[in-house]
C-alpha positions as CSV (number, residue, x, y, z in Angstrom):
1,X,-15.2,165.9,-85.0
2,X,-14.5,163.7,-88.1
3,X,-16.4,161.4,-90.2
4,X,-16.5,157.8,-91.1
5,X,-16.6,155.3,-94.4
6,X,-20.3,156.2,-94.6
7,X,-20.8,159.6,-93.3
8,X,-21.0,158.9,-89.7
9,X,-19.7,161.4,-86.9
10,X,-16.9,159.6,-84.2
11,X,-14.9,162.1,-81.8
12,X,-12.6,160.1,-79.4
13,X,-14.1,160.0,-75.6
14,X,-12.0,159.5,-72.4
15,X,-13.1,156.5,-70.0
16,X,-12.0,156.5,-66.6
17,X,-11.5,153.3,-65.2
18,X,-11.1,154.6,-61.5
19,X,-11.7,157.0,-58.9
20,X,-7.9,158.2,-59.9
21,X,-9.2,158.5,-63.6
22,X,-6.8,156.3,-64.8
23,X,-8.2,155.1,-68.2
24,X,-7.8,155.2,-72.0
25,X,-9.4,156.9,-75.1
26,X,-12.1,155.1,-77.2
27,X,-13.4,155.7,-80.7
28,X,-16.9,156.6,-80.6
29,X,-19.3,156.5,-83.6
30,X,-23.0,157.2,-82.7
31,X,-25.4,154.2,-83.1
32,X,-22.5,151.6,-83.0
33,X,-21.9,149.5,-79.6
34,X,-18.8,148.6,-78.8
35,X,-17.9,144.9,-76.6
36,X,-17.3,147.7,-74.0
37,X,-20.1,149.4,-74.4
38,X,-22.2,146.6,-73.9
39,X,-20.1,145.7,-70.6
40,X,-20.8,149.1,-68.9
41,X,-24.2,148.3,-69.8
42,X,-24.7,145.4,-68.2
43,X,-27.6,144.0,-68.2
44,X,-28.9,142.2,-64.9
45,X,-32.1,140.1,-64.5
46,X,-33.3,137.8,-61.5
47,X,-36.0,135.7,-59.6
48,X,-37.1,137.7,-56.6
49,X,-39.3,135.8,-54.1
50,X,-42.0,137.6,-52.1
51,X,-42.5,135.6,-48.5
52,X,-44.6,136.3,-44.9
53,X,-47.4,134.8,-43.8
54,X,-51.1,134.8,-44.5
55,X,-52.3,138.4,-45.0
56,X,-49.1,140.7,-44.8
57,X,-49.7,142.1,-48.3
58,X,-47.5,140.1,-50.5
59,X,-50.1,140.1,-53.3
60,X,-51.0,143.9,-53.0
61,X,-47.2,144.7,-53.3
62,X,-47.0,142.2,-56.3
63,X,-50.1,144.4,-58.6
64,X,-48.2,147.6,-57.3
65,X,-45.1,146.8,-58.9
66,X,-46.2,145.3,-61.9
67,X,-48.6,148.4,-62.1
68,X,-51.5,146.3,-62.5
69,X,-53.4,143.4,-61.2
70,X,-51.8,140.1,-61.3
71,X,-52.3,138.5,-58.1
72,X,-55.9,138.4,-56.7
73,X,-56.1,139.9,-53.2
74,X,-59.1,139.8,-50.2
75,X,-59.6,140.6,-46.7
76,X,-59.1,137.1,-45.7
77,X,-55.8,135.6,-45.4
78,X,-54.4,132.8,-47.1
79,X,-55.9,134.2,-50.5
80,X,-53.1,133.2,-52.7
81,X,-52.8,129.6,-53.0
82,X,-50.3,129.0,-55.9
83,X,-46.5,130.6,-56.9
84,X,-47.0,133.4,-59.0
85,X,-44.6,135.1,-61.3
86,X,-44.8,138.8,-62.0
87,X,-42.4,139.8,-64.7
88,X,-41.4,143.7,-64.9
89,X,-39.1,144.9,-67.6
90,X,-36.9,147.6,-67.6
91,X,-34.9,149.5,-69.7
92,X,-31.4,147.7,-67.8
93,X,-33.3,145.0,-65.7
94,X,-35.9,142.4,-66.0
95,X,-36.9,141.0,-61.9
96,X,-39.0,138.5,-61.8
97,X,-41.3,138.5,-58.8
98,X,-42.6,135.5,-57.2
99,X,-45.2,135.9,-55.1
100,X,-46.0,132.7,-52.6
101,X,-48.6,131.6,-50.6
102,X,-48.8,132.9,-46.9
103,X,-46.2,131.1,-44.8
104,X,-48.0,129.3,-41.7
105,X,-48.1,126.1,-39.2
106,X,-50.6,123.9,-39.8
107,X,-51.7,120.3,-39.9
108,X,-54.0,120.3,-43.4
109,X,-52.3,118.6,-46.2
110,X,-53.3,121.5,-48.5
111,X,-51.8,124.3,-46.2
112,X,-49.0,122.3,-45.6
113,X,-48.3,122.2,-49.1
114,X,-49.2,125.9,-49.9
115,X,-46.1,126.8,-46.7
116,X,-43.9,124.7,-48.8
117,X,-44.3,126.2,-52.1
118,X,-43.6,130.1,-50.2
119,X,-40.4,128.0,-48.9
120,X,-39.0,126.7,-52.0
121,X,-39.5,130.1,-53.6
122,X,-37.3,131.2,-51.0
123,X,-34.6,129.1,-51.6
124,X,-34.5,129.1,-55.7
125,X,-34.6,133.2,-55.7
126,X,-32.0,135.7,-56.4
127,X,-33.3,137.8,-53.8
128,X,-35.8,137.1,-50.9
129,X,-38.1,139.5,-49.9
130,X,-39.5,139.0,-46.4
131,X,-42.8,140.9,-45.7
132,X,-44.0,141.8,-42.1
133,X,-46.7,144.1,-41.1
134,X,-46.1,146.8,-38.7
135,X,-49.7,146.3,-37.5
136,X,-49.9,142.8,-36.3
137,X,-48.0,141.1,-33.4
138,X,-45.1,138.7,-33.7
139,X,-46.6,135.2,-34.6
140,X,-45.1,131.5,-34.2
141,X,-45.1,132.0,-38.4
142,X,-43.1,134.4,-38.3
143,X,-40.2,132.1,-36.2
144,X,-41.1,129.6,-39.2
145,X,-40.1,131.8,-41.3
146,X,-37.1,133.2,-39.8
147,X,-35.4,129.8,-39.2
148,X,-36.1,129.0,-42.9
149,X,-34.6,132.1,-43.8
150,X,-31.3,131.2,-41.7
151,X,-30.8,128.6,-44.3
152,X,-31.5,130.8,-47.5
153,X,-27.8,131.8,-49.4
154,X,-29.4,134.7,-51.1
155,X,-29.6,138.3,-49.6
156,X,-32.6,138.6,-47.6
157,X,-34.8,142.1,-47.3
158,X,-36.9,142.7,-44.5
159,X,-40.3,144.7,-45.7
160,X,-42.3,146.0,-43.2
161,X,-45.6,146.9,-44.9
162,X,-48.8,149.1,-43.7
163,X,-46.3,151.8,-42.6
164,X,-49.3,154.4,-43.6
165,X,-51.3,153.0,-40.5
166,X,-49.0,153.3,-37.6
167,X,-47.0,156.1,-38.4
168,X,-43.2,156.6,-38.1
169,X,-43.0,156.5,-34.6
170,X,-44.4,152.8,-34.1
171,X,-42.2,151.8,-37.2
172,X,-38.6,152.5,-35.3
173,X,-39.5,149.8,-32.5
174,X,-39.9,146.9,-35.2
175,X,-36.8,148.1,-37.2
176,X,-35.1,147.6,-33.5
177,X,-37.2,144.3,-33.0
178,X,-36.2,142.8,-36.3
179,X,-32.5,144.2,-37.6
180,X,-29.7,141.7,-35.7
181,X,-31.6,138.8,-36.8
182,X,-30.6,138.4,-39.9
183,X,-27.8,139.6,-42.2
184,X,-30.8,141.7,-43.8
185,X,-29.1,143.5,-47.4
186,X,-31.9,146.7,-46.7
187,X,-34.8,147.3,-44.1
188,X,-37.7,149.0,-46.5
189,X,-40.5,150.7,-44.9
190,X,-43.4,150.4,-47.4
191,X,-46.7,151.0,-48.0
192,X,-48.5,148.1,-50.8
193,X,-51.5,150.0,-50.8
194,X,-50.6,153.7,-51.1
195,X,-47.4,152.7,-52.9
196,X,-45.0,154.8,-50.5
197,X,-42.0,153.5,-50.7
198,X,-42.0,151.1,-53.6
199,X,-40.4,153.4,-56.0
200,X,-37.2,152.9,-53.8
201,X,-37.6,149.2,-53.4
202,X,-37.6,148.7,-57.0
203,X,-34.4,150.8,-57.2
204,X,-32.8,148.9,-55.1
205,X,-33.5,145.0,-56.7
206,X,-32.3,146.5,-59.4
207,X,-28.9,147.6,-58.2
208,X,-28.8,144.0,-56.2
209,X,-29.7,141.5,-59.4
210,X,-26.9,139.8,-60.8
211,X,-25.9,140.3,-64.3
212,X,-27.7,138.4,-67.2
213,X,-29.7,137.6,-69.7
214,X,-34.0,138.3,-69.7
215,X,-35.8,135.0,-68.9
216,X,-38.9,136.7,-70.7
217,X,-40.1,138.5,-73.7
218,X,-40.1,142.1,-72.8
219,X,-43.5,142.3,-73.1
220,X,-45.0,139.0,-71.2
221,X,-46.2,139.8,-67.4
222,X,-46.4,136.6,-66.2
223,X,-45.9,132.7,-67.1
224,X,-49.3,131.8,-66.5
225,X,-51.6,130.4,-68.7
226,X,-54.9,133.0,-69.3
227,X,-56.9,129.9,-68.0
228,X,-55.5,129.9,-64.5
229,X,-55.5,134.1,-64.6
230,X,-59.6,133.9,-64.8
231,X,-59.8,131.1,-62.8
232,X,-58.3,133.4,-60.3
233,X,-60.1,136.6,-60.9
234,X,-63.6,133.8,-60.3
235,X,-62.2,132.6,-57.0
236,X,-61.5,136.1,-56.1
237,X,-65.0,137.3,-56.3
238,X,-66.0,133.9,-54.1
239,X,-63.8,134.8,-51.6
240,X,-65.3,138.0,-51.1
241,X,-69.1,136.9,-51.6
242,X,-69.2,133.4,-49.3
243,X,-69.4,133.5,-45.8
244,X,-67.3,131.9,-43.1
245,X,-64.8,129.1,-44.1
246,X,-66.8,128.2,-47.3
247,X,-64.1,130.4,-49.7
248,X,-61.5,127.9,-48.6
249,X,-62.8,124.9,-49.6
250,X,-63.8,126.6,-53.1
251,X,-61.3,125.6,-55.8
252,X,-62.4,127.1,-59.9
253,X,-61.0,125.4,-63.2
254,X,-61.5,127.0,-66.3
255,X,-63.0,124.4,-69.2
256,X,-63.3,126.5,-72.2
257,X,-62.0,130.2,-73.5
258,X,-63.9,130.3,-76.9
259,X,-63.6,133.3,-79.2
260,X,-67.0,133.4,-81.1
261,X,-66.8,134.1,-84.5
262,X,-67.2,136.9,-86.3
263,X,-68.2,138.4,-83.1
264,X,-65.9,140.5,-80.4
265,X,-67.4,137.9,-77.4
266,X,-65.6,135.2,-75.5
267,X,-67.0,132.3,-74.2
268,X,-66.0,131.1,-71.1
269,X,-67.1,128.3,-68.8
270,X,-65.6,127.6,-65.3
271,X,-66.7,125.0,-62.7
272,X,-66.2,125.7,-58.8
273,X,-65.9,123.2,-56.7
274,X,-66.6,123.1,-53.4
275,X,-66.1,119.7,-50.8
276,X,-69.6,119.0,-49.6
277,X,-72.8,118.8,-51.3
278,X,-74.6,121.3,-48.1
279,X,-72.1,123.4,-49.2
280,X,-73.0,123.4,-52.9
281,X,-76.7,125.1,-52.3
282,X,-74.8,128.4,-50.7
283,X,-72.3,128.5,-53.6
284,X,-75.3,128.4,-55.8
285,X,-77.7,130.6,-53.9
286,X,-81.4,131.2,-53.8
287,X,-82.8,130.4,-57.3
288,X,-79.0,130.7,-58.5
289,X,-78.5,134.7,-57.1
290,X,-75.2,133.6,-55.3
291,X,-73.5,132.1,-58.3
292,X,-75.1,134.9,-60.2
293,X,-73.2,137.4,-58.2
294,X,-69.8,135.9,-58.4
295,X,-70.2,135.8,-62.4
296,X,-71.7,139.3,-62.3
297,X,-68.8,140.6,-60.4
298,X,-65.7,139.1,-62.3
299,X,-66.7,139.7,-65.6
300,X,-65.1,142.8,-65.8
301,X,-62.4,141.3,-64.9
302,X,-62.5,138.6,-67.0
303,X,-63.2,141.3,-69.8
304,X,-60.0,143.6,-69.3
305,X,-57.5,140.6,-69.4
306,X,-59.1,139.2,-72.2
307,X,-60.2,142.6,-74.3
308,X,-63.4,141.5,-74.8
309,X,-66.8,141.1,-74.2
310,X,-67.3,137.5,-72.4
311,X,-70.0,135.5,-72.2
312,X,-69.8,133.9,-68.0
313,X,-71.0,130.3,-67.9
314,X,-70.7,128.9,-64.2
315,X,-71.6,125.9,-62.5
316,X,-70.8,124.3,-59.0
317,X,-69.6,121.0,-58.8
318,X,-68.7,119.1,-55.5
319,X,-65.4,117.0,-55.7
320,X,-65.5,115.4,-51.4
321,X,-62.9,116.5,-49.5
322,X,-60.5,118.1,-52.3
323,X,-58.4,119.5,-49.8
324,X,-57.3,116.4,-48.6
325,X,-57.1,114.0,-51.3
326,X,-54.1,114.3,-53.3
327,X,-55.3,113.1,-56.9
328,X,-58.1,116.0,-56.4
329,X,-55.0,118.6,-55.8
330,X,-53.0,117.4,-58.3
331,X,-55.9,117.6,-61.2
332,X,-57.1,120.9,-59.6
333,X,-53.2,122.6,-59.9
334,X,-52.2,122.3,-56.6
335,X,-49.3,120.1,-56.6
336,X,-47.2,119.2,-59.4
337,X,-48.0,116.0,-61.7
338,X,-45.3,113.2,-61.1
């Protein structure tokens, strides 16, 4: 052991550059990186898109990973309506998740366009992420998906999610069902809800990203604005509250995030709108106890992404036929601006 110009201890290390440790001797003085050092350190960092159809748990794996609730999730399917990112930083990696609208056939401008955002996602990732659920049957989406796949360059991984249900046994059969139809990189067994399983999925994007930069501050979760996150966590309660197919034509902007003065209170007012006025009355309720309910209910929501108190202002608004008209889906965030 010696020391340096200012005190500092080096020793000389050997670095073997193969299995045959061939290699050379380097200078090493603690707290200095070397060009080298920072090679063997590589740092890798990459979009990795979530895809399956309505309902498969795309959204539930999304909050696990991050370790907390991004992506709003409900028993009925087609929940997630917009491309999501989820950004998770680690100490060598940074993945950014993308989690999609279910994948599915259907002749509604607005579900069309929702299948074609989940299939772009596919195409611009790093890695794709395919998510099927050893529960349900073999769908026509599910041969949507695969032929869109068959065109995707990036390495594909099948997920077969809800292991926790069905047991090993019943899992074997869909790893048969599934394997020789695509070049798949790894076949994960997982559980969203329980978590079982994701600890290795994560370790394995991580060894699969390619080299690079962060795209993200090590500390940002996602690159949405906090106006679409609460409009989310509002729709989220609607979709659990409304009956029947009313959820679905429910869309929720956010008009004002106000910090009070002086006070620790936020006030925020959002607008649902729904595409008939008879469907206006049940969004609003009996002398307002519907709308009351969906207020009451993401508040705390609202409250924990914002860190503090919030003052709910709702009101229902009905914009005809939204899901059909595309001005209405372009100014409700939908599709993109031209």
């Amino acid at each position: 052991m010696a020391e340096g110009a200012r005190g500092a201890p080096f020793h000389l290390e050997w670095i073997a550059r193969s299995a045959t440790a061939i290699g050379h001797w380097k200078l090493v003085i603690p707290g200095v990186l070397s060009a080298e050092d920072w090679t063997l350190m590589a740092f890798k960092a990459g979009y990795v898109a979530i895809v399956g159809r309505p309902n498969v748990g795309k959204s539930t794996l999304l909050n696990r990973l991050l370790g907390q609730k991004l992506s709003i999730v409900s028993p009925r399917p087609q929940t997630t309506r917009n491309r999501i990112l989820g950004i998770k930083s680690l100490p060598g990696a940074q993945i950014v998740f993308v989690d999609t609208p279910g994948i599915h056939r259907s002749e509604q401008r607005f579900n069309r366009e929702m299948t074609r955002a989940g299939l772009r996602a596919a195409g611009d990732a790093d890695l794709v992420l395919w998510m099927v659920d050893a529960e349900a049957p073999e769908t026509p989406d599910d041969l949507l998906i695969l032929e869109s796949l068959r065109r995707v360059k990036a390495p594909c991984y099948l997920l077969i999610n809800k292991v926790d249900r069905v047991g090993k046994p019943l899992v074997l059969p869909i790893i048969d069902r599934f394997k020789d139809r695509l070049p798949f990189r790894e076949i994960v067994p997982l559980s969203a809800a329980s978590g079982e399983n994701v600890d290795r999925l994560e370790a394995l994007l991580e060894r699969d990203l390619p080299e690079g930069h962060p795209f993200f501050p090590e500390d940002q979760v996602t690159d949405r604005p906090e106006r679409f996150l609460i409009a989310e966590l509002i729709r989220e309660r609607a979709f659990h509250l409304l009956r029947q197919e009313l959820p679905y034509a429910v869309a929720v902007t956010v008009e004002q995030v106000r910090e009070r003065e002086g006070r620790d209170l936020v006030d925020v007012g959002a607008t649902l709108y729904v595409e008939k006025a008879s469907q206006k009355g049940i969004a609003i309720g009996a002398g307002g106890q519907m709308l009351k309910q969906i207020g009451q209910q993401s508040r705390p929501a609202i409250e924990a992404l914002l860190g503090r108190r919030v003052n709910l202002q709702l009101v229902v608004k009905v914009r005809e036929g939204w899901r059909r008209d595309e001005d209405a889906l372009r100014d409700l965030g939908y599709l993109d601006h031209p």
